[in-house]
C-alpha positions in Angstrom: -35.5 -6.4 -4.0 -32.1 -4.6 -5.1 -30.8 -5.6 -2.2 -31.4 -9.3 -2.7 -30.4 -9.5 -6.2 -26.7 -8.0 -5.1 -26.3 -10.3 -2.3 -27.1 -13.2 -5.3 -24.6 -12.0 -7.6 -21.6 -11.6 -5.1 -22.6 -15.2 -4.6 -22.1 -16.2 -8.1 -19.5 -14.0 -8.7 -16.1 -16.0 -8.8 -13.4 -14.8 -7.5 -10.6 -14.2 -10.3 -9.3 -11.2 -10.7 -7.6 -12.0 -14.3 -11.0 -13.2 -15.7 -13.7 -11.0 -18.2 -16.3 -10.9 -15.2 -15.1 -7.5 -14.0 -16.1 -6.4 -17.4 -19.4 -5.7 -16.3 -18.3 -2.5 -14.2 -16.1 -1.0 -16.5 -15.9 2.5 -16.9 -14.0 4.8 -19.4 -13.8 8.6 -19.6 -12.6 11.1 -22.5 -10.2 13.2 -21.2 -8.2 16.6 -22.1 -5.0 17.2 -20.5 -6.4 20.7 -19.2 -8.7 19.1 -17.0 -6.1 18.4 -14.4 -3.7 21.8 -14.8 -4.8 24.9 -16.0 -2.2 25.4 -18.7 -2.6 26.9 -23.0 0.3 24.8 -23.7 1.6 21.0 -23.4 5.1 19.2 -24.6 5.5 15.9 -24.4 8.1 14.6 -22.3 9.2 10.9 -21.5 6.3 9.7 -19.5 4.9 12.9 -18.9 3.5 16.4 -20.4 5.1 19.7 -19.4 2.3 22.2 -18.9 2.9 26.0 -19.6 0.9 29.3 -19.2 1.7 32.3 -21.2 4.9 31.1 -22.0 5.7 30.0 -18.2 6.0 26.1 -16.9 2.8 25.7 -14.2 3.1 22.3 -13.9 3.1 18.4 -15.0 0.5 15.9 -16.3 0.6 12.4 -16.6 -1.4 9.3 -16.6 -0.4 7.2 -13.7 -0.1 3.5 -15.9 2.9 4.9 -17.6 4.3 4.9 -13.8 2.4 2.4 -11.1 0.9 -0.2 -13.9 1.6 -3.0 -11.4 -0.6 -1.9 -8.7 -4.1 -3.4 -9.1 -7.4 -3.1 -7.4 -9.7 -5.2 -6.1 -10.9 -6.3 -10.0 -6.8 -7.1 -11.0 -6.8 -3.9 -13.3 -5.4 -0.7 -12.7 -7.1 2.3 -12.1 -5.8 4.4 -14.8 -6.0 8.1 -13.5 -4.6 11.4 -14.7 -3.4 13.4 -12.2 -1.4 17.3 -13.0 0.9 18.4 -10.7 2.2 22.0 -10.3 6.0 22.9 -10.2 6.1 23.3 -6.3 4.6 19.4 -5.8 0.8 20.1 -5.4 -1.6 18.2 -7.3 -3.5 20.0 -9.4 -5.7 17.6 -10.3 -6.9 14.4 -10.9 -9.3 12.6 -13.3 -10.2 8.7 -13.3 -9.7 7.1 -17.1 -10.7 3.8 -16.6 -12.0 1.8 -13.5 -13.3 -2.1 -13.1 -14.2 -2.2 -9.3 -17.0 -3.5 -8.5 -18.1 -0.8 -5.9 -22.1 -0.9 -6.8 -22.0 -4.3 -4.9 -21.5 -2.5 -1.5 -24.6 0.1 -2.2 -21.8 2.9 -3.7 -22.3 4.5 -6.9 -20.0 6.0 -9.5 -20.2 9.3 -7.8 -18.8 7.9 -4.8 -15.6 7.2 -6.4 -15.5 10.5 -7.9 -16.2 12.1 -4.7 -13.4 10.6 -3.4 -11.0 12.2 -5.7 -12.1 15.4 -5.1 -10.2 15.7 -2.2 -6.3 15.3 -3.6 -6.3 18.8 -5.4 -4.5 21.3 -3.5 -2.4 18.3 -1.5 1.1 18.3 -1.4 3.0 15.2 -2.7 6.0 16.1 -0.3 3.7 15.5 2.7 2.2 12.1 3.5 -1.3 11.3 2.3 -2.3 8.4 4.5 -5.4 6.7 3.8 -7.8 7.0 7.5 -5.7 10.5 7.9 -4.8 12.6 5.1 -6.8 11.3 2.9 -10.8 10.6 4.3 -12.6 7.4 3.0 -16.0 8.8 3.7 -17.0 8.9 0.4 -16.0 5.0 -0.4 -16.4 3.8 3.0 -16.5 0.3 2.2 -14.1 -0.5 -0.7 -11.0 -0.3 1.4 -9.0 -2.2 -1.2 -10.0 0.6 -3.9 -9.2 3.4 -1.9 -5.7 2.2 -0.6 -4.5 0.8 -4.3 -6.2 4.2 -5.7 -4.0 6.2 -3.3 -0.8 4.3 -3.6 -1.5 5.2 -7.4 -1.8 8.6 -7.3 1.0 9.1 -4.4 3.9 6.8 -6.5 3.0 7.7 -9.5 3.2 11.8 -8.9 6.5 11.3 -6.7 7.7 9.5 -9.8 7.1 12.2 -12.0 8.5 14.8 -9.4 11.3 13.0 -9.6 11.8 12.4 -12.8 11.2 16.2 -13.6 13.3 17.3 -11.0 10.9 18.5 -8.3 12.2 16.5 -6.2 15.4 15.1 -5.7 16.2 11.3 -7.6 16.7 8.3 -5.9 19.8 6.4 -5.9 19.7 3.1 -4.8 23.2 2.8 -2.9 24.4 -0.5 -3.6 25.0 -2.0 0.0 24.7 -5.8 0.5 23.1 -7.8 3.4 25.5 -9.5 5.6 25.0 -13.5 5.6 26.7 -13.8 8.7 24.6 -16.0 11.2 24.2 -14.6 15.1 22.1 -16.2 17.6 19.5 -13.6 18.9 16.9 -14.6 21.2 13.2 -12.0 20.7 14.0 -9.8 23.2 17.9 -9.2 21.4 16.2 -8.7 17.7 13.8 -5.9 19.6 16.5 -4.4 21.5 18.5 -3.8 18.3 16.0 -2.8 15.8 15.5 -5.7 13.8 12.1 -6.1 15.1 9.7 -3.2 15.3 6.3 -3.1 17.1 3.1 -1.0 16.4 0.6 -1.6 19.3 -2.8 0.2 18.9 -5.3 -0.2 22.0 -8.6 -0.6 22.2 -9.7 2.7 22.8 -7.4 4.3 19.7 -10.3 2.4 18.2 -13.2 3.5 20.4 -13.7 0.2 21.6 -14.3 -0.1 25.3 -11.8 -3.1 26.9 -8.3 -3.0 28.6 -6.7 -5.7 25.9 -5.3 -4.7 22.9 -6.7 -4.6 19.8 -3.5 -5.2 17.8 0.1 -5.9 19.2 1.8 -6.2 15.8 5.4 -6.9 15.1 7.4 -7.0 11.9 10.7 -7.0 10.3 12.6 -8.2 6.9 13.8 -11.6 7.0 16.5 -11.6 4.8 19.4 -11.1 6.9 20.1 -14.9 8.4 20.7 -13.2 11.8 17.2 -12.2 11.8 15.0 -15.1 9.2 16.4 -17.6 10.4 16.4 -17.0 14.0 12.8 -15.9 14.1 11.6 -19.0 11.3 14.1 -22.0 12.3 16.5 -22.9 9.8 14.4 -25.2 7.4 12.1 -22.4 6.4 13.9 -19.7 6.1 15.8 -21.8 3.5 12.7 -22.3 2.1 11.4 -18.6 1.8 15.0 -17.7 1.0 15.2 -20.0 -1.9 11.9 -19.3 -3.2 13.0 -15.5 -3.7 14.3 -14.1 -6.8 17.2 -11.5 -7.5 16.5 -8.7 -5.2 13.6 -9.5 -4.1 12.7 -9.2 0.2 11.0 -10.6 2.5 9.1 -9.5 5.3 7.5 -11.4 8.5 4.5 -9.3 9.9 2.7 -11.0 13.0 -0.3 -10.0 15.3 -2.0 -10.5 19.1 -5.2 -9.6 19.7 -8.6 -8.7 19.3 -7.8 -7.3 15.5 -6.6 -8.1 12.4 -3.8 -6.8 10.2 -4.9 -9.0 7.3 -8.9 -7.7 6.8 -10.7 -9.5 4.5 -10.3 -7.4 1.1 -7.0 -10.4 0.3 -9.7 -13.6 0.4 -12.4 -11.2 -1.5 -10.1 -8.9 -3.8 -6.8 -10.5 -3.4 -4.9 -7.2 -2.0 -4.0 -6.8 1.3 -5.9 -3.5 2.4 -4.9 -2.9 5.9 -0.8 -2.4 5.3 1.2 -1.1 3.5 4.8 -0.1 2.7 6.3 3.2 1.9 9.6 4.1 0.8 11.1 7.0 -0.7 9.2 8.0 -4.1 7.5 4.5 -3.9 4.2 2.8 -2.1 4.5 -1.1 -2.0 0.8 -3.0 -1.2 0.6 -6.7 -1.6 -1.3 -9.4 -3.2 -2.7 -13.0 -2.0 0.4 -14.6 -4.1 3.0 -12.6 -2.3 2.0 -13.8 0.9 2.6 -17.3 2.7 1.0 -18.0 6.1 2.8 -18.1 9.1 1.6 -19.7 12.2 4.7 -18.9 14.5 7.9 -18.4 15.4 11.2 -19.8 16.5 13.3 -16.9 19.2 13.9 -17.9 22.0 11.3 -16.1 24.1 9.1 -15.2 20.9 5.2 -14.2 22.0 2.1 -16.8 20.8 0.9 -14.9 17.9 -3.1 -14.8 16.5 -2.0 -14.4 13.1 0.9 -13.9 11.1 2.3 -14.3 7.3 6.0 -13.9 5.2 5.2 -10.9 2.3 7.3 -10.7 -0.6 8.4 -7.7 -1.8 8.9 -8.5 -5.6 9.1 -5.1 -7.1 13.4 -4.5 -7.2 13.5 -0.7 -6.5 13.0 -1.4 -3.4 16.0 -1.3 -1.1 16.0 -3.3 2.2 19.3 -1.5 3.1 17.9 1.8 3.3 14.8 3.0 5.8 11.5 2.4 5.0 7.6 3.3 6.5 5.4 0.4 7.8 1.6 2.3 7.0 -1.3 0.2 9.2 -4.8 0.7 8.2 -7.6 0.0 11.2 -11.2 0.3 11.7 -12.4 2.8 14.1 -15.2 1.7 16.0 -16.1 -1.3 13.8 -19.2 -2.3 15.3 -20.9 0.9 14.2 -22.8 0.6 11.1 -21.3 3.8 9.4 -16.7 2.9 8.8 -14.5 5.2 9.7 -10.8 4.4 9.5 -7.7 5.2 12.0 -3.7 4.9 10.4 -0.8 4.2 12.1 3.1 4.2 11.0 6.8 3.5 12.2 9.4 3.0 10.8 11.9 0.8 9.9 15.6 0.0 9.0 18.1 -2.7 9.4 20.5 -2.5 12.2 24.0 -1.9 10.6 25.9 -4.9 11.5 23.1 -6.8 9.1 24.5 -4.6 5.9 27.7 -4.9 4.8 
């Protein structure tokens, strides 16, 4: 009978992630900040508390709103979590404040999530914490979009800090612009030179049995005329260009094959679960309204893609110029009952004679 009563409500449930429906799995904890770093003593510091022991700094706490309040999770609201960090970059800690997602409606229960975030203390933030490698999603398999948008808030948020506290060494955006200048490049040019990367995972990275692949995938910042608006044809990439605001980038990801790079957490959640960006002290994840479809493109020579889309990278720290990490989140063996997750990563940066 439970069952049948949550397959009604996810029926009836609209989808609107800025309405009071998620109110209904809100959850708020009391919180001291000794629960996260085992310190007698805390000053306040912009953003942040300095935690000492016996007269000695141990360490950092901070609650990660202060840092990543624009990354959402599947219910539009952030995940507020207090996380302590020692002086050497390891988390200490970390504690869920307040939550919204609607996880019960997938059979998981609060201790799930909690379960979860057991497994960050004793991680380094100077090491990558992938979701499907460093970090494990047996213990929310199922809510992919919480997991990823929980991660990405406990990662940029901390590196933040670190940064900010001098852990670990600040970021200066160098102020480089992208060349306008207009080449003609055919697909095989824009891979030969960088412009385009390609991730290709096979079927049997997934335990799948087959010879095709599961995903070919191939992306690249669009920006740069040489690349935009040889890949989209010159009528849309004025489009996308003139839809952009200051500093804001674009970024064409496209797909062959049995998979899928978009999942389904954007139609059901609105966030994009199975990608990611990473750069520096920062983790980018997109939304439904920073994504446009794209059906294909222009090159001379370009493959027939499954499915593609232009993402807009709206936040402004981010810095096409300088290198960045594509992160790609995939379902091993996804006809099994039980999820388990695989991650893959390249990177990525402009060829020079696109910067000037």
């Amino acid at each position: 009978m439970k069952k049948i009563v949550v397959v009604i409500f996810l029926i009836l449930l609209p989808i609107n992630t800025s309405g009071d429906q998620w109110k209904f799995f809100e959850h708020r904890y009391s919180y001291k900040l000794e629960d996260v770093l085992d310190a007698d003593k805390f000053v306040k510091k912009k953003g942040y508390w300095e935690g000492y022991k016996k007269g000695q700094l141990v360490g950092y706490v901070f609650i990660s709103k202060d840092w990543t309040e624009k990354l959402v999770g599947f219910s539009g609201k952030h995940m507020e979590t207090l996380v302590g960090l020692d002086v050497k970059g390891n988390i200490t800690g970390v504690k869920l404040l307040f939550h919204s997602e609607p996880i019960v409606l997938i059979g998981l229960r609060e201790e799930n999530y909690q379960r979860f975030l057991k497994q960050y203390p004793g991680k380094s933030i100077m090491q990558p914490l992938s979701v499907g490698k460093e970090i494990s999603m047996d213990a929310i398999t199922g809510a992919t979009v919480t997991a990823v948008v929980q991660n990405a808030i406990i990662l940029g948020s901390a590196r933040k800090v670190a940064s900010e506290a001098g852990l670990i060494k600040a970021e200066r955006k160098v102020e480089k612009k992208l060349s306008q200048r207009y080449q003609s490049f055919t697909w095989e040019d824009l891979l030969k030179i960088g412009a385009v990367k390609n991730i290709r995972v096979s079927s049997k990275d997934l335990g799948i049995e087959g010879a095709e692949p599961y995903l070919d995938l191939y992306f690249g910042l669009l920006n740069p005329p040489s690349i935009g608006k040889n890949l989209l044809g010159e009528s849309l990439y004025k489009d996308v260009v003139s839809s952009l605001k200051d500093e804001e980038t674009a970024l064409f990801i496209v797909a062959r094959g049995s998979g899928s790079f978009k999942g389904s957490g954007f139609a059901r959640g609105g966030v994009f679960d199975r990608f990611n960006l990473e750069q520096g002290n920062r983790v980018y994840v997109f939304r439904d309204k920073d994504y446009r479809i794209l059906t294909e493109l222009k090159a001379q020579g370009s493959p027939q893609i499954k499915e593609g889309g232009i993402f807009i990278i709206r936040d402004t720290e981010f810095n096409p110029a300088e290198e960045f990490k594509f992160n790609l989140l995939l379902p091993f063996r996804p006809t099994v009952a039980k999820k388990e997750f695989r991650s893959f990563s390249t990177y990525y940066r402009l060829p020079e004679d696109f910067i000037e």
